[in-house]
N, C-alpha and C positions, 0 to 999 in steps of 0.2 A: 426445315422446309426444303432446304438445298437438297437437304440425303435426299427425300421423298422422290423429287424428280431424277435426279440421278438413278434412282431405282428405277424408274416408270422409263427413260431411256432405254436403260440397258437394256428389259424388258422388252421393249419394242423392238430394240436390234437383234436381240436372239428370237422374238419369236418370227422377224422377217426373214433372216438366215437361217431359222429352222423351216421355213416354209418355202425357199428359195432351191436348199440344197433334196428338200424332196422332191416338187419341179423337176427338177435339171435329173433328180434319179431317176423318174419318172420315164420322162421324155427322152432323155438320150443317157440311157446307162452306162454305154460304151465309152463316149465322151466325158461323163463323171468320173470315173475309174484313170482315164488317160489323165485329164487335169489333177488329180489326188496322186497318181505318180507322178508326175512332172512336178510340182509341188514338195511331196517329196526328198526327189533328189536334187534339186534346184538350194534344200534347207541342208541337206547334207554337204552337199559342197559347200554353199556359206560355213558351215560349221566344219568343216574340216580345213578351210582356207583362215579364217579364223583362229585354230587351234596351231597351226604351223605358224602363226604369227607372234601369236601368247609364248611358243617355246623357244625362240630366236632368242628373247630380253635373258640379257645376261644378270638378272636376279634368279633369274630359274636355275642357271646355271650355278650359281652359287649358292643356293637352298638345299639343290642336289648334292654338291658338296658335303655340305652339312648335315644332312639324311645318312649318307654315304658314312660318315665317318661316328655320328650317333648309333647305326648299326656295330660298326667295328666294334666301338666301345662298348656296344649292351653283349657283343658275344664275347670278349675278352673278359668282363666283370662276369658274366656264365659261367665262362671255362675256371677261373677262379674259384667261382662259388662250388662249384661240383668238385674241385679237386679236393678244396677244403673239408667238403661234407662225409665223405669218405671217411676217412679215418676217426673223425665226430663221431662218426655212428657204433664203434668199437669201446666208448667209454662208458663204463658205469653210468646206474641211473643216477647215484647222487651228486654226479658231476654236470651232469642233464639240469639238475635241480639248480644247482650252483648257478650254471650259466644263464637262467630263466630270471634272476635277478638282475644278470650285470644288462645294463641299457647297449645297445648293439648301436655302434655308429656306421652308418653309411656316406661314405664319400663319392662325389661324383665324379666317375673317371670322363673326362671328355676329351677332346679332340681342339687344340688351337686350327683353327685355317687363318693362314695371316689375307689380310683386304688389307685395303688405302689407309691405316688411320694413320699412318706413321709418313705419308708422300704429303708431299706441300702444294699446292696448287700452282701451274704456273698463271700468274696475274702480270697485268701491264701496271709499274707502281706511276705514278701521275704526278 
């Protein structure tokens, strides 16, 4: 019963705002087009004041870090792999064959960044 009216709301408020913003096209074009740019750039500044806000927090800053240094490590495990493959490629097939049985281990080369876990907090003891 709740959804039903809730539907029949909503309903009502877009078919007055669809009737509203014809109106106003209508009658004053001009004036429509001005308030839809004002609008707008009024929502891009919030959003761009917003976005300079979000990149301040020093978690970003340390994500970035960690982005940063996941890079490094996926081109160092690259250049690895391609130096490797080279010479691979000069052996016989039945060594080809050979190696398709043994299970190939992948280790993950990563990057330590040290953070706080090691600082003690300073507390007032009571």
């Amino acid at each position: 019963m709740k959804n039903r009216i809730s539907i029949a709301v909503i309903s009502f408020v877009i078919l007055f705002a669809s009737i509203g913003l014809v109106s106003r096209l209508i009658t004053d074009p001009i004036g429509f087009v001005k308030n839809i740019a004002v609008l707008l750039v009024v929502g891009v500044l919030i959003w761009f004041i917003a976005q300079r806000l979000y990149k301040s927090s020093p978690q970003k800053k340390e994500q970035k870090a960690f982005i940063k240094a996941a890079k490094k490590s996926k081109k160092r495990l690259n250049f690895k792999e391609k130096s490797s493959n080279k010479p691979a490629s000069l052996k016989s097939n039945s060594s080809l064959k050979a190696k398709k049985f043994k299970r190939s281990t992948t280790s993950a080369h990563l990057t330590v960044i040290e953070g706080k876990k090691g600082k003690k907090k300073n507390r007032a003891s009571l």
